[in-house]
C-alpha positions in Angstrom: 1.8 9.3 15.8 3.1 5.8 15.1 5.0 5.2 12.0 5.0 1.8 9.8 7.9 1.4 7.9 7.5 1.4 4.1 7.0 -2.3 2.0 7.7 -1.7 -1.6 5.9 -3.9 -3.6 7.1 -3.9 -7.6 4.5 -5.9 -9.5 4.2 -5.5 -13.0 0.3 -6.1 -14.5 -1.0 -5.8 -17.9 -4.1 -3.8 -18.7 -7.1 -4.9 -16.6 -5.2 -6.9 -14.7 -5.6 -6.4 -10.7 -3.0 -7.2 -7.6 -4.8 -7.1 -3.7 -2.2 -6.9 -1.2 -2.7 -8.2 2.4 -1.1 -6.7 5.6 -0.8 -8.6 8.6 -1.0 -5.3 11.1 3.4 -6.0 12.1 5.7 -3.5 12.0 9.2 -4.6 10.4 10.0 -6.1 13.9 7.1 -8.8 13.7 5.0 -6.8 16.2 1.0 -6.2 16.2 0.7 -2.4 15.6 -1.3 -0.7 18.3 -5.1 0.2 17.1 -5.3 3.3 15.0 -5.8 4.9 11.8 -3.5 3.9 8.8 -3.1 5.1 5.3 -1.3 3.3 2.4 -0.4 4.7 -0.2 -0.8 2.8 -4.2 1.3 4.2 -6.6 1.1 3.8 -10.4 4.0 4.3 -13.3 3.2 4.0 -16.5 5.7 2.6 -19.1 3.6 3.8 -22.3 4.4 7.7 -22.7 0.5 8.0 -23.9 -0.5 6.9 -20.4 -0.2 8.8 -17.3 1.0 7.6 -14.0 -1.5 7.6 -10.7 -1.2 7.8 -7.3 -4.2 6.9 -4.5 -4.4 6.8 -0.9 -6.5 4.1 1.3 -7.2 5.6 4.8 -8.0 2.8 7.2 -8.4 1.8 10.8 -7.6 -0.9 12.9 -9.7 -1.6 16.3 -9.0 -3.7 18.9 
């Protein structure tokens, strides 16, 4: 198993807005990562106590 490290990514969007992140397959060293499957995960906090916070994951994979 081959491990990314993390990117935190704080962004704060009003409702309906959207955010697309782009990764450029490097690990933290500036190296291509070998083929494989991936998974990010997306996590959502709410700041209104009437609205609850989500969490996805994106499962992906990268071919040579």
């Amino acid at each position: 198993m081959y491990s990314v490290a993390a990117a935190q990514v704080t962004t704060e969007l009003e409702p309906g807005a959207s955010r697309t992140l782009t990764w450029n397959q490097e690990d933290g060293n500036g190296n291509n990562v070998p083929a494989g499957g991936y998974i990010a995960t997306v996590q959502g906090i709410s700041s209104s106590p009437s609205t609850r916070s989500v969490s996805a994951q994106v499962n992906f994979e990268i071919t040579e």
